[in-house]
DOMIMAR-680851 format. One record per residue (C-alpha): residue in three letters; x, y, z. Coordinates in steps of 0.2 Angstrom, whole numbers, padded with zeros to 4 digits, always signed. Example, Ala and Ser with C-alpha at 12.3 -4.5 7.8 and 13.67 -1.06 7.14 Angstrom:
Ala+0062-0022+0039
Ser+0068-0005+0036
END
This chain:
Unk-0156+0300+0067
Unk-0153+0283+0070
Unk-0152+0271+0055
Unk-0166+0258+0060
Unk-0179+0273+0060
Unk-0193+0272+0047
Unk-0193+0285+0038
Unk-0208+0284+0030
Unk-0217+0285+0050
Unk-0225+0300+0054
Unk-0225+0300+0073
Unk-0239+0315+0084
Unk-0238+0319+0100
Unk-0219+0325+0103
Unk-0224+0346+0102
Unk-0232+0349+0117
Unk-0238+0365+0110
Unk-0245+0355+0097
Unk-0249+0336+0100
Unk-0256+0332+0083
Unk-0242+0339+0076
Unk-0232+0325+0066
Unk-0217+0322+0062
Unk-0206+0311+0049
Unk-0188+0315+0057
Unk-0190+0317+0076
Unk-0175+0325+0085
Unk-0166+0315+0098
Unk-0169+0328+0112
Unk-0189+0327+0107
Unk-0189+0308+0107
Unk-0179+0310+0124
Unk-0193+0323+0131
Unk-0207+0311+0126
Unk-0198+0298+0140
Unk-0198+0310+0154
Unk-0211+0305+0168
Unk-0204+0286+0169
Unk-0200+0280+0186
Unk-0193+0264+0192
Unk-0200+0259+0210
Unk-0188+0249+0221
Unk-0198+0240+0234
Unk-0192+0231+0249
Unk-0204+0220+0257
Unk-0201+0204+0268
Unk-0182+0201+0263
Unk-0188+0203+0243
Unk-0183+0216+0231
Unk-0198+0220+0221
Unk-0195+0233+0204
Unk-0207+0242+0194
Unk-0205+0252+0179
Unk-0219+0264+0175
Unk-0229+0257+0163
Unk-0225+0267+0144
Unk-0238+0276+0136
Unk-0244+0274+0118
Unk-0233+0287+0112
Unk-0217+0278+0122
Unk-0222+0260+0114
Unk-0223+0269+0096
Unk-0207+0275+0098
Unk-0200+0259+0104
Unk-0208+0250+0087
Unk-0200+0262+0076
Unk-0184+0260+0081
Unk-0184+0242+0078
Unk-0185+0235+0096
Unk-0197+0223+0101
Unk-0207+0229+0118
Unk-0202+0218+0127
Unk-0185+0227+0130
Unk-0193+0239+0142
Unk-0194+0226+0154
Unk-0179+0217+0153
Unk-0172+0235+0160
Unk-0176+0227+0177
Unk-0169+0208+0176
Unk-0153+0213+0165
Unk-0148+0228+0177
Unk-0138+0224+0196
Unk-0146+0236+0209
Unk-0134+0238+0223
Unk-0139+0248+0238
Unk-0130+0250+0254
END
C-alpha cells in the first residue's frame, strides 16, 4: 500500500458484489478497478484540439484525497501530456 494512504480511512464501494462493504487496506488491483470506465475524448474541430476526461465519480475523487493528491491533478492529465497523432 502506498505510504501516503490514511490508514485510519475506511473507503465503500470497491466490492462490486458488495458496495457498502468497507475497507481500511484496499489493494492496488481494486483501487485500479474502481478507475475503469474513464475515457479521454480527443475532438478535432475547426483547426482546434479539444480534450476531455470523463469526469470522476465520488468514489474516484475519495480515492484521489486519500492518497494525498489534490483534485486538481486529474486535469492537469490533459495540459501536461503531448498528444501526437499522425
Amino acid at each position: 500500500m502506498c505510504s501516503t494512504w490514511r490508514s485510519n480511512a475506511s473507503l465503500p464501494g470497491l466490492y462490486s458484489g458488495n458496495p457498502t462493504r468497507r475497507t481500511h487496506l484496499p489493494t492496488a488491483e481494486r483501487l485500479f478497478k474502481a478507475f475503469r470506465g474513464i475515457f479521454l475524448s480527443i475532438i478535432f474541430l475547426s483547426g482546434k484540439t479539444i480534450y476531455q476526461l470523463s469526469p470522476l465519480s465520488a468514489l474516484q475523487s475519495q480515492i484521489i484525497s486519500l492518497l494525498g493528491l489534490p483534485l486538481s491533478i486529474y486535469g492537469v492529465l490533459i495540459s501536461d501530456i503531448p498528444f501526437s497523432f499522425p
